[in-house]
PyMOL Python script that loads the backbone (N, CA, C, O; Angstrom):
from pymol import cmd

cmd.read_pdbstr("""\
ATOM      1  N   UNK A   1       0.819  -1.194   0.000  1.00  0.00           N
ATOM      2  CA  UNK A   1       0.000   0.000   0.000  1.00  0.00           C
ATOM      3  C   UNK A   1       0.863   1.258   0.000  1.00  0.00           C
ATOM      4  O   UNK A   1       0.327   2.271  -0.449  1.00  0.00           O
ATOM      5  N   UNK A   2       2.342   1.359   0.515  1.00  0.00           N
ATOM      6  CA  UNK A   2       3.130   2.382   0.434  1.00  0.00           C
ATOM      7  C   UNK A   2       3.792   2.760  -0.760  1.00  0.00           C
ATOM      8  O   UNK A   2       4.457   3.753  -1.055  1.00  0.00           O
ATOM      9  N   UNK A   3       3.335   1.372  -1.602  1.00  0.00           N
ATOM     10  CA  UNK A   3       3.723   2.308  -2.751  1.00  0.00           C
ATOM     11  C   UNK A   3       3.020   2.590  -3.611  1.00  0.00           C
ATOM     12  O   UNK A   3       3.602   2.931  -4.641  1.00  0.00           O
ATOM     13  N   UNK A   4       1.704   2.597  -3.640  1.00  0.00           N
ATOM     14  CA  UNK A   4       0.797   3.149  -4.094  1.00  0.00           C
ATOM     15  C   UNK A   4       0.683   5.180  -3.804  1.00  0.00           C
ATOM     16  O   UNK A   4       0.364   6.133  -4.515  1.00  0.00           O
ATOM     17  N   UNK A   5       1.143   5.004  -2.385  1.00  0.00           N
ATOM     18  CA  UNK A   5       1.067   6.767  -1.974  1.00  0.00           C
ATOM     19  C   UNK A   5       2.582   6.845  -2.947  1.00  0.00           C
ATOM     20  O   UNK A   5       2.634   7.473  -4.005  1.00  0.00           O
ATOM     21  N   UNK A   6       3.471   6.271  -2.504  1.00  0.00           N
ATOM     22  CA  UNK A   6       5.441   6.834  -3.531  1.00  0.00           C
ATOM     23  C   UNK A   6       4.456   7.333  -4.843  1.00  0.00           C
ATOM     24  O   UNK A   6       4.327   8.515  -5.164  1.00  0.00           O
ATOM     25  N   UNK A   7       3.942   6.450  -5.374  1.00  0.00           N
ATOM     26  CA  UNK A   7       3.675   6.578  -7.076  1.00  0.00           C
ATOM     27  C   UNK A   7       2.489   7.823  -6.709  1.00  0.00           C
ATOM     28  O   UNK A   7       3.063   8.912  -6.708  1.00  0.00           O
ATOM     29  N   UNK A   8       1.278   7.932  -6.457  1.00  0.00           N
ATOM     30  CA  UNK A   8       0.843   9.169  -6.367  1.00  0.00           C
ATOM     31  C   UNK A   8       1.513  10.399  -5.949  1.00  0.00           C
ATOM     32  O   UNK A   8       1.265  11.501  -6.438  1.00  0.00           O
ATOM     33  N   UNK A   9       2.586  10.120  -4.795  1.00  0.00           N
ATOM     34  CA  UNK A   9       3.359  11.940  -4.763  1.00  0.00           C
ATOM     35  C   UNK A   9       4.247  11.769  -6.014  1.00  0.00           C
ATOM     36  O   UNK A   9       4.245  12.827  -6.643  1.00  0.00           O
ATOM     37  N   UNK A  10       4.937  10.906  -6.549  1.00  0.00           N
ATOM     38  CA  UNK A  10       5.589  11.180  -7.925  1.00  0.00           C
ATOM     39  C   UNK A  10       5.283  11.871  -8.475  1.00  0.00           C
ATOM     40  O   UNK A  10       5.842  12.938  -8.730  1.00  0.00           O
ATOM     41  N   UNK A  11       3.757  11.262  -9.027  1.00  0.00           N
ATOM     42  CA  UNK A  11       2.824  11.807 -10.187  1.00  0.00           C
ATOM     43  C   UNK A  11       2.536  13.280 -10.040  1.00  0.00           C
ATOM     44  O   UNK A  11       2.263  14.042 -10.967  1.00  0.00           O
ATOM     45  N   UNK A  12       2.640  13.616  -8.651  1.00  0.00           N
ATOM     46  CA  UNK A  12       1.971  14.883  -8.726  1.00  0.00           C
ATOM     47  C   UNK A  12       3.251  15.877  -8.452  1.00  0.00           C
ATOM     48  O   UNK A  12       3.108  17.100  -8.451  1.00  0.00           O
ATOM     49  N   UNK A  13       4.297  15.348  -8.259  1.00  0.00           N
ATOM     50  CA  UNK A  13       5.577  16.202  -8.178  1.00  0.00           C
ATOM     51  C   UNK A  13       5.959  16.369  -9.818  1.00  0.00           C
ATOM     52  O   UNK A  13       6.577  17.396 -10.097  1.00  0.00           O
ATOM     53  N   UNK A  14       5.718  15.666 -10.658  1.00  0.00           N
ATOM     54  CA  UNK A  14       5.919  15.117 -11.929  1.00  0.00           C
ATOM     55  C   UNK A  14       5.134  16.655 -12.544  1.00  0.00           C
ATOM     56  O   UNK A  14       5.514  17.750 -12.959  1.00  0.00           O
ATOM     57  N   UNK A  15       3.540  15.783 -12.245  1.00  0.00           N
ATOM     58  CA  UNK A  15       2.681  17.511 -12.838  1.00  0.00           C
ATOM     59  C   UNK A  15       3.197  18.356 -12.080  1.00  0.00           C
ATOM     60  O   UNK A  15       4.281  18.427 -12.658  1.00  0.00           O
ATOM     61  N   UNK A  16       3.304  19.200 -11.072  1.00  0.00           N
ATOM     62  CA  UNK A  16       3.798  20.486 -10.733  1.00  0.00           C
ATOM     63  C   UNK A  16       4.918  20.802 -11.569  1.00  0.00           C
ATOM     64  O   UNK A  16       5.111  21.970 -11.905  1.00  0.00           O
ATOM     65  N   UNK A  17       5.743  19.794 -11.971  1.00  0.00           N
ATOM     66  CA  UNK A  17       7.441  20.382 -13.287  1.00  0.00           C
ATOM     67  C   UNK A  17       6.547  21.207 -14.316  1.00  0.00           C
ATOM     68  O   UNK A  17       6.445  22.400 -14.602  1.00  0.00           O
ATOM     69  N   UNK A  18       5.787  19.714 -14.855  1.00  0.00           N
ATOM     70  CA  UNK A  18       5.070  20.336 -16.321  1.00  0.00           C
ATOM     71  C   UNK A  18       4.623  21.538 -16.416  1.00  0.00           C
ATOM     72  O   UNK A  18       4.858  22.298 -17.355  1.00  0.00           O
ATOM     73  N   UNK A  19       3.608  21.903 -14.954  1.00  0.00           N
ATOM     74  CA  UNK A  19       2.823  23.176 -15.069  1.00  0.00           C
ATOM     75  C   UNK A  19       3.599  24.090 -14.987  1.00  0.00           C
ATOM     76  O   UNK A  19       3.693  24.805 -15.984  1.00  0.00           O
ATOM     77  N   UNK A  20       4.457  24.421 -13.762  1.00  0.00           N
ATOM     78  CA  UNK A  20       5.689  25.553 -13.815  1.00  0.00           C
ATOM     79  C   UNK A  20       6.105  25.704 -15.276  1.00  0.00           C
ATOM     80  O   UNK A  20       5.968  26.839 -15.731  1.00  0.00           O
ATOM     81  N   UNK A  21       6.752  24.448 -16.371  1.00  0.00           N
ATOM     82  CA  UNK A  21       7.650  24.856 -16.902  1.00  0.00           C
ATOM     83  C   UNK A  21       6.154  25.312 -18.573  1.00  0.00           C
ATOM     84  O   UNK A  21       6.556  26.009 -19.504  1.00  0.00           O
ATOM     85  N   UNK A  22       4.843  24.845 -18.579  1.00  0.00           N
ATOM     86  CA  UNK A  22       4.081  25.557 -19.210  1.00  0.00           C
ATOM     87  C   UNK A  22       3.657  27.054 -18.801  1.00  0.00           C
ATOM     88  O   UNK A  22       3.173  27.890 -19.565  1.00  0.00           O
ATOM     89  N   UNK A  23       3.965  27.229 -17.321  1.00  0.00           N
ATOM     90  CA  UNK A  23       3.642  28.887 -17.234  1.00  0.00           C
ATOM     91  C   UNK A  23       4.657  29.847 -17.709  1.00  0.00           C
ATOM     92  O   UNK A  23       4.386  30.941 -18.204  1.00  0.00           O
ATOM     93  N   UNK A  24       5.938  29.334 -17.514  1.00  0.00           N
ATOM     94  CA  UNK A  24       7.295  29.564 -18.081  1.00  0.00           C
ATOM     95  C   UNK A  24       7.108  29.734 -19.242  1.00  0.00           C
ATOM     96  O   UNK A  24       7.226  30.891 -19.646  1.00  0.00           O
ATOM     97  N   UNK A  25       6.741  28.644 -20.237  1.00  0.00           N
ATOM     98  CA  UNK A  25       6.784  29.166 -21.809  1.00  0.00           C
ATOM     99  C   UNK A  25       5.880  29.767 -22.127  1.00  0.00           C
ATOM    100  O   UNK A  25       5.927  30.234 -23.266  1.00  0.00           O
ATOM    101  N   UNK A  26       4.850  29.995 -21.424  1.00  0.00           N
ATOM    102  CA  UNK A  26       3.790  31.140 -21.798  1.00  0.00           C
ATOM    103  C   UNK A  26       3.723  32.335 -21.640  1.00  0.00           C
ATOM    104  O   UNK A  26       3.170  33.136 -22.392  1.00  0.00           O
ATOM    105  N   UNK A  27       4.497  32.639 -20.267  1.00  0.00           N
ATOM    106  CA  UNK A  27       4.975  33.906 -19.926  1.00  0.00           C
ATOM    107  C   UNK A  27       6.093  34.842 -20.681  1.00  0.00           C
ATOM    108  O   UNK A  27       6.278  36.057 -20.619  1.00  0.00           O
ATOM    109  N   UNK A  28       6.873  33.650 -21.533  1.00  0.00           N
ATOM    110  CA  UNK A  28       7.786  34.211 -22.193  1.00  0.00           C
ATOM    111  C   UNK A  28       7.526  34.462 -23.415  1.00  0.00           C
ATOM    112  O   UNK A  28       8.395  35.041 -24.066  1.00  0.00           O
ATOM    113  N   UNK A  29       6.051  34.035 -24.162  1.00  0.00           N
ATOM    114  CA  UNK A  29       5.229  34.308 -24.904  1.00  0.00           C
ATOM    115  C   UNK A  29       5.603  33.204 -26.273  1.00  0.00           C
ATOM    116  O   UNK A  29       5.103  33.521 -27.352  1.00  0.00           O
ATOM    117  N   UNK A  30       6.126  32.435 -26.243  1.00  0.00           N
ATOM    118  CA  UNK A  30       6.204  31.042 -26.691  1.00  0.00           C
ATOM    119  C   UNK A  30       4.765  30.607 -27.472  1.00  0.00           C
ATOM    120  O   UNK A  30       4.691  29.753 -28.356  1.00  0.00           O
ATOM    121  N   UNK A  31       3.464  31.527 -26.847  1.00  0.00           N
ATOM    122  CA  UNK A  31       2.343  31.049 -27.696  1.00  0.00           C
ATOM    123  C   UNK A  31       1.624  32.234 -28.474  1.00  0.00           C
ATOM    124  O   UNK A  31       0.661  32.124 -29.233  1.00  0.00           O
ATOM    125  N   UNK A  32       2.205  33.222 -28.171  1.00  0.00           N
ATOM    126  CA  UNK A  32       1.559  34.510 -28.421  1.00  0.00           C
ATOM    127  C   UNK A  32       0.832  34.572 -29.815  1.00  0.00           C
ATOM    128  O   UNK A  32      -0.339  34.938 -29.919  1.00  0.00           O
ATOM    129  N   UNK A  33       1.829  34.079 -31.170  1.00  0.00           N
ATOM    130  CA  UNK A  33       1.211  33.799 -32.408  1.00  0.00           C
ATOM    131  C   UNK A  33       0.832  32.346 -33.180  1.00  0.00           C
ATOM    132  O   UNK A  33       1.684  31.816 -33.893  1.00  0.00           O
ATOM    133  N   UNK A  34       0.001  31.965 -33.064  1.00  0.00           N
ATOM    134  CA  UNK A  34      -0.335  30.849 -33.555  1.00  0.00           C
ATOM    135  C   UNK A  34      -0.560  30.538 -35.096  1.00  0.00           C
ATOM    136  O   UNK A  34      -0.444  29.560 -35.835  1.00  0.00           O
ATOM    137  N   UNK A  35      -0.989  32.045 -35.217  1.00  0.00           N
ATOM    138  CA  UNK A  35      -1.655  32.026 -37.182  1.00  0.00           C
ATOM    139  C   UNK A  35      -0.449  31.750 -37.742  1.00  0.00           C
ATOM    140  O   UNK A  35       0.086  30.677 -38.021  1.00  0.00           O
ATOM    141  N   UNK A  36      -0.031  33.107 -37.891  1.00  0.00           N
ATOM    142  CA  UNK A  36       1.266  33.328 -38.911  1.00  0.00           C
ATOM    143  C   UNK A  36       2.120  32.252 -39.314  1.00  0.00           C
ATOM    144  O   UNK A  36       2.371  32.061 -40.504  1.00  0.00           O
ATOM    145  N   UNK A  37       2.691  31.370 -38.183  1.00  0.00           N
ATOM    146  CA  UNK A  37       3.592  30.026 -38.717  1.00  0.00           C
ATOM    147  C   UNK A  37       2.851  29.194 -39.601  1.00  0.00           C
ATOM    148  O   UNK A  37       3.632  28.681 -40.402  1.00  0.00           O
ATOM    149  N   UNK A  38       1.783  28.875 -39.777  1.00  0.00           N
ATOM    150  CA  UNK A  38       0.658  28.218 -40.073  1.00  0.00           C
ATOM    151  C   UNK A  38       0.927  28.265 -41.374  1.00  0.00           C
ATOM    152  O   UNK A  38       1.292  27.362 -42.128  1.00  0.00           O
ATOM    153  N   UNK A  39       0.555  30.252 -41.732  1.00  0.00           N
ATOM    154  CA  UNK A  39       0.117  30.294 -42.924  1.00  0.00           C
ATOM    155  C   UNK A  39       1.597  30.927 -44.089  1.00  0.00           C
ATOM    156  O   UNK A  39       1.533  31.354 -45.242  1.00  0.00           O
ATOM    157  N   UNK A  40       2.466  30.793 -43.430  1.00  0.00           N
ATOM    158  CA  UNK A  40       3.687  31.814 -43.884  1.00  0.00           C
ATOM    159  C   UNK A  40       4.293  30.374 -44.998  1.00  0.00           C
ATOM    160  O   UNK A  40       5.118  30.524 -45.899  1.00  0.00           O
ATOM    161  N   UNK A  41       3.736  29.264 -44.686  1.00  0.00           N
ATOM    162  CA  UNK A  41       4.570  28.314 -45.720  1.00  0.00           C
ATOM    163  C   UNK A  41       3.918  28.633 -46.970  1.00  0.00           C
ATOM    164  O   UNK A  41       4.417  28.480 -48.085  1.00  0.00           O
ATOM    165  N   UNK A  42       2.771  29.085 -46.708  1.00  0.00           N
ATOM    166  CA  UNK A  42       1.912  28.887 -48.286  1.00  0.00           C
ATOM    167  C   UNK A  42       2.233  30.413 -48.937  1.00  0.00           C
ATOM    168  O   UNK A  42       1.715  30.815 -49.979  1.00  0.00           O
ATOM    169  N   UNK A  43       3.085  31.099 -48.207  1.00  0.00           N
ATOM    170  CA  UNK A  43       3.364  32.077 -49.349  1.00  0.00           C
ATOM    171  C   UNK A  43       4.921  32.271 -49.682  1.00  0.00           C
ATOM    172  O   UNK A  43       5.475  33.261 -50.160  1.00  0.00           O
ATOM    173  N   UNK A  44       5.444  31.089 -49.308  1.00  0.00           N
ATOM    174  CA  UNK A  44       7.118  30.987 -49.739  1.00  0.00           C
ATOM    175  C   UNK A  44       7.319  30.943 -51.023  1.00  0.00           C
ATOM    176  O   UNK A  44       8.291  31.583 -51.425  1.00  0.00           O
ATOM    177  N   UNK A  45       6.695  30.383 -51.786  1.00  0.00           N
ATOM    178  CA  UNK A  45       6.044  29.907 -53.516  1.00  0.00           C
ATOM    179  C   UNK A  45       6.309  31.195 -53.495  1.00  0.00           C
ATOM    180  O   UNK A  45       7.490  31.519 -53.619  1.00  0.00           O
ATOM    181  N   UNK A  46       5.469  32.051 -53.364  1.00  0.00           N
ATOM    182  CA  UNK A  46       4.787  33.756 -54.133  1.00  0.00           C
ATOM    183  C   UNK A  46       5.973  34.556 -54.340  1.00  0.00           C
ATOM    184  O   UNK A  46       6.410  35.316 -55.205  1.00  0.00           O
ATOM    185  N   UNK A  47       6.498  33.880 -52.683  1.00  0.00           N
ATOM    186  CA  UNK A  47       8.164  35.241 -52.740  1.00  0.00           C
ATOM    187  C   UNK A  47       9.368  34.896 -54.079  1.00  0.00           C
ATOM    188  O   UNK A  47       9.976  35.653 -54.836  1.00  0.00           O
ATOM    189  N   UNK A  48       9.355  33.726 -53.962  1.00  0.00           N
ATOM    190  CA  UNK A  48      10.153  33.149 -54.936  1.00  0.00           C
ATOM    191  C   UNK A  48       9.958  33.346 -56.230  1.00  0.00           C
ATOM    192  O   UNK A  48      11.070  33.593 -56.696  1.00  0.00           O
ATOM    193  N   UNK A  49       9.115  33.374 -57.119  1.00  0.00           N
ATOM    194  CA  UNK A  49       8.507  33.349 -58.347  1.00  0.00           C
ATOM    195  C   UNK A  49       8.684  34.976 -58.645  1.00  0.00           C
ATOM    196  O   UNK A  49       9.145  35.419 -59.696  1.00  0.00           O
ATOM    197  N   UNK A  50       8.189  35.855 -57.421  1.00  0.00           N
ATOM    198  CA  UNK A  50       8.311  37.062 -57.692  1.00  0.00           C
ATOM    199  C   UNK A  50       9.518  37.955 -57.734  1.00  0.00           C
ATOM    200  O   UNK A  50       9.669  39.094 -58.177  1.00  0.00           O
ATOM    201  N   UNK A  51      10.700  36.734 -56.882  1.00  0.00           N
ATOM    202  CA  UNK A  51      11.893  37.315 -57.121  1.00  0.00           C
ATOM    203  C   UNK A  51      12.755  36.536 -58.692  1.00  0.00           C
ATOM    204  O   UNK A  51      13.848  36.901 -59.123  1.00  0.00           O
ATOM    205  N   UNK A  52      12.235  35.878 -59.047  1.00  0.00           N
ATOM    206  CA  UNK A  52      12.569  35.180 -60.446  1.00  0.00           C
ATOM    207  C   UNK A  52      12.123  35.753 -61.261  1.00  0.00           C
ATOM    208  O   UNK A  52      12.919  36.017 -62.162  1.00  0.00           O
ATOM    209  N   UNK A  53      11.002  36.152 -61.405  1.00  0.00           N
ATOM    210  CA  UNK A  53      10.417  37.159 -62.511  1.00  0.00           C
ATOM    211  C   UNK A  53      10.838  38.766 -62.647  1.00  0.00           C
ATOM    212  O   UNK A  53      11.029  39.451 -63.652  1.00  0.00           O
ATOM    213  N   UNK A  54      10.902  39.087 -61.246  1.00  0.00           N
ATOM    214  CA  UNK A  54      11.658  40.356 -61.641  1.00  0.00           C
ATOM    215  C   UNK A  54      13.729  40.362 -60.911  1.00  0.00           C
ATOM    216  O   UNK A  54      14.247  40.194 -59.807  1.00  0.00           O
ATOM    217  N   UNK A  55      14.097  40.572 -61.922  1.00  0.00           N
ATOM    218  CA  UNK A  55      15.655  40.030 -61.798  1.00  0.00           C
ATOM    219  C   UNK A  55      16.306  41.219 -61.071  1.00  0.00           C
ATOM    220  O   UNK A  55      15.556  42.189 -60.967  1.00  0.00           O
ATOM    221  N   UNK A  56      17.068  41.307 -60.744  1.00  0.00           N
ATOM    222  CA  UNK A  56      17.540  42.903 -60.015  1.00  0.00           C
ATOM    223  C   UNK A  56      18.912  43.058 -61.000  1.00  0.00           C
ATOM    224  O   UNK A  56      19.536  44.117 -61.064  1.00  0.00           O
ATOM    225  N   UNK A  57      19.234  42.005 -61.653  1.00  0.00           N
ATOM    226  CA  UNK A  57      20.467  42.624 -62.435  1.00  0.00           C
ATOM    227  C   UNK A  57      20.418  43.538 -63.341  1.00  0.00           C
ATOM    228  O   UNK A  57      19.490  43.703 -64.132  1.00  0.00           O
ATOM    229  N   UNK A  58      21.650  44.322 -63.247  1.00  0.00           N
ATOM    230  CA  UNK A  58      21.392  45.675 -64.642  1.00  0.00           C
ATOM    231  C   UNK A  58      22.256  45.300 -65.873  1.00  0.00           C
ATOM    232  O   UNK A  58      23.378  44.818 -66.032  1.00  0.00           O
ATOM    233  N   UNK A  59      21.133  45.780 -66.771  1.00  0.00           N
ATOM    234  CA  UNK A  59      21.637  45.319 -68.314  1.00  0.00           C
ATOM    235  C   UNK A  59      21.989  46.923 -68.896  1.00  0.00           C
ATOM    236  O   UNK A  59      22.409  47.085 -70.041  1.00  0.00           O
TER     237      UNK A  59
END
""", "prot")
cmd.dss("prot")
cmd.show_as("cartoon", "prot")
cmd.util.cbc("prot")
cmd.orient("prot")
């Protein structure tokens, strides 16, 4: 039966790390933007094409 309580204070010494170290990355704003990464792959194409089409070299 005593180690039934060991394994429950583990568990909950275990969650108290997690939560500290999620208030930690939140505070440091780790979640602040969610969209932008999302959508910034689908316009890597656009940048590219538009720097191929117009050339910066002088003729």
């Amino acid at each position: 039966m005593s180690i039934i309580y060991m394994l429950l204070a583990i568990s909950v010494v275990v969650a108290l790390i997690f939560f500290v170290l999620f208030i930690i990355s939140v505070r440091s704003g780790q979640y602040d933007d969610t969209y932008t990464p999302s959508v910034r792959m689908l316009f890597d194409d656009e940048l590219v094409k538009s720097k191929e089409e117009n050339p910066t070299n002088l003729k």
